[in-house]
C-alpha positions in Angstrom: 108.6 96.9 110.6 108.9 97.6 107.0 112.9 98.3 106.9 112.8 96.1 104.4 110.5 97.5 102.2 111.8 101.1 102.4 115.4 100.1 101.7 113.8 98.2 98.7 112.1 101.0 97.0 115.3 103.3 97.5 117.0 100.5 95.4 120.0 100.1 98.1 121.2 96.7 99.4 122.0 95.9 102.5 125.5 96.5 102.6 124.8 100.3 101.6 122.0 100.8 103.7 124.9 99.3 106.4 127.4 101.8 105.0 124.9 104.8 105.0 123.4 104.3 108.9 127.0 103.3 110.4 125.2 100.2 111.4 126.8 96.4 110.8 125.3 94.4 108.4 124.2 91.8 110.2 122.1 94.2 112.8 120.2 95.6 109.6 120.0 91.7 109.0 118.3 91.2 112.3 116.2 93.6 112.2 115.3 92.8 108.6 114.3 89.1 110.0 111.4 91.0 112.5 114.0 90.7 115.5 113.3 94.1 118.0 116.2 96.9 117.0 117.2 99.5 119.9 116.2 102.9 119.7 119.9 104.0 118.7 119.6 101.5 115.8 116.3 103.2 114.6 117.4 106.7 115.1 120.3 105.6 112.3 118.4 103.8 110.1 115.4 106.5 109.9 118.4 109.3 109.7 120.1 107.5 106.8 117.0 106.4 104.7 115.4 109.9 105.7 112.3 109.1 107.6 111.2 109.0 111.1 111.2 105.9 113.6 107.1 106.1 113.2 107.8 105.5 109.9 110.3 102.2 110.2 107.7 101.0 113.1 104.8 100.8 110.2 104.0 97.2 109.7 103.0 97.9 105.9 104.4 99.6 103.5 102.0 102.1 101.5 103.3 103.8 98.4 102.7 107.9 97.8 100.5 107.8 95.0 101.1 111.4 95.2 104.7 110.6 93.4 103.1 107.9 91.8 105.8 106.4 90.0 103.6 105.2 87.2 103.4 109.0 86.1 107.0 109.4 85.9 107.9 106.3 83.5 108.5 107.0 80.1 105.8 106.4 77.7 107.3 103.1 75.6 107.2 101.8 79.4 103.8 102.4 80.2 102.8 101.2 76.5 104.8 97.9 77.4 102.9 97.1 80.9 99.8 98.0 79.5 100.2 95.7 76.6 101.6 92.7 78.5 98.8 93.1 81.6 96.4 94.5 79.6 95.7 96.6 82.6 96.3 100.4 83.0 97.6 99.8 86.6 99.6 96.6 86.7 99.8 94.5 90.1 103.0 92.3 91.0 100.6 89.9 92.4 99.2 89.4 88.8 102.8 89.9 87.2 103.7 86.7 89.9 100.9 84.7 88.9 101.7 84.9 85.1 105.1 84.1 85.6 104.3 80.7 87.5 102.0 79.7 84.9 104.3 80.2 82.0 107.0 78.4 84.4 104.9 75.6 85.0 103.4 74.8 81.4 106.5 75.4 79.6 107.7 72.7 82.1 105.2 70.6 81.4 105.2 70.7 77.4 108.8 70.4 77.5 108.0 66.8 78.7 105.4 66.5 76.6 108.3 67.2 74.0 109.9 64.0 74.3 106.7 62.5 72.8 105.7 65.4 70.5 107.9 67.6 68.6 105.2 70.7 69.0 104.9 70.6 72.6 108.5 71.2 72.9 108.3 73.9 70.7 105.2 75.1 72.7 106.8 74.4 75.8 110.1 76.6 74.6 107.2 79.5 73.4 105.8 79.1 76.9 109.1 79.5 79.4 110.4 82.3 77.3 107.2 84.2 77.8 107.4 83.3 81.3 110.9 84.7 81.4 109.6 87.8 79.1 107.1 88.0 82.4 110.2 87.7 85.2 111.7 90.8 82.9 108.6 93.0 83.6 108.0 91.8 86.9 112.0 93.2 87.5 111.1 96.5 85.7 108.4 96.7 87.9 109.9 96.4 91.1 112.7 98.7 89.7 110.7 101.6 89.2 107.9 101.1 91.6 105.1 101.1 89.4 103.1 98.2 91.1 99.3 99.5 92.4 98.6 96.7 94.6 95.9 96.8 96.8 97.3 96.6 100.1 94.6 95.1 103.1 94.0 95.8 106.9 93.4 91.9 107.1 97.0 90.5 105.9 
């Protein structure tokens, strides 16, 4: 089910999505965890986050290109992804994978750092680049712009 997913790219929590649907919390929690929801439940949730049940019973989430949110950013945005992925259609998988790197070797010349007074420096350079990357991958998720390739197989 992909409940999860579609209250995500509306940018409501769970408490909202609660308040919207009449439901309780904790049964959007449930459901949220892959637990089965009763028809009633889904007949709220697809009212409030407009949809239909076939919908909410998708096991992946596909974004309408159609929209495509990539379109609709502002320019300095797109000028910013493009320049940090060096990609015209930025991935989160690839925004993920940059971030763990510059997590992990900032790490590691910080410790470096107690020997040598540049790796600290390079270590510092390196974790606020990764955080730089944690900003963008944020963005990202914030206005939808991610064109991951999304598989039959997993």
């Amino acid at each position: 089910m992909i409940l999860k997913e579609l209250r995500i790219s509306r940018h409501l929590s769970q408490e909202q999505l609660a308040q919207m649907s009449g439901l309780n919390v904790r049964t959007i929690q449930r459901i949220e965890s892959g637990k089965n929801a009763s028809l009633e439940s889904l007949k709220c949730l697809a009212a409030a986050l407009e949809v239909d049940i076939a919908t909410l019973n998708q096991e992946k989430f596909i974004m309408n290109k159609e929209s495509d949110s990539w379109k609709a950013l502002p320019f300095i945005l797109k000028c910013w992804f493009v320049l940090n992925f060096l990609q015209a259609r930025p991935s989160r998988e690839s925004a993920v994978r940059i971030e763990k790197i510059g997590h992990i070797s900032g790490f590691i010349f910080c410790c470096l750092g107690t020997v040598s007074e540049p790796a600290l420096v390079g270590g510092l350079i390196m974790l606020s680049s990764a955080y730089l990357y944690h900003w963008l991958r944020y963005q990202g998720d914030k206005y939808g712009i991610w064109y991951d390739v999304v598989t039959d197989d997993g």
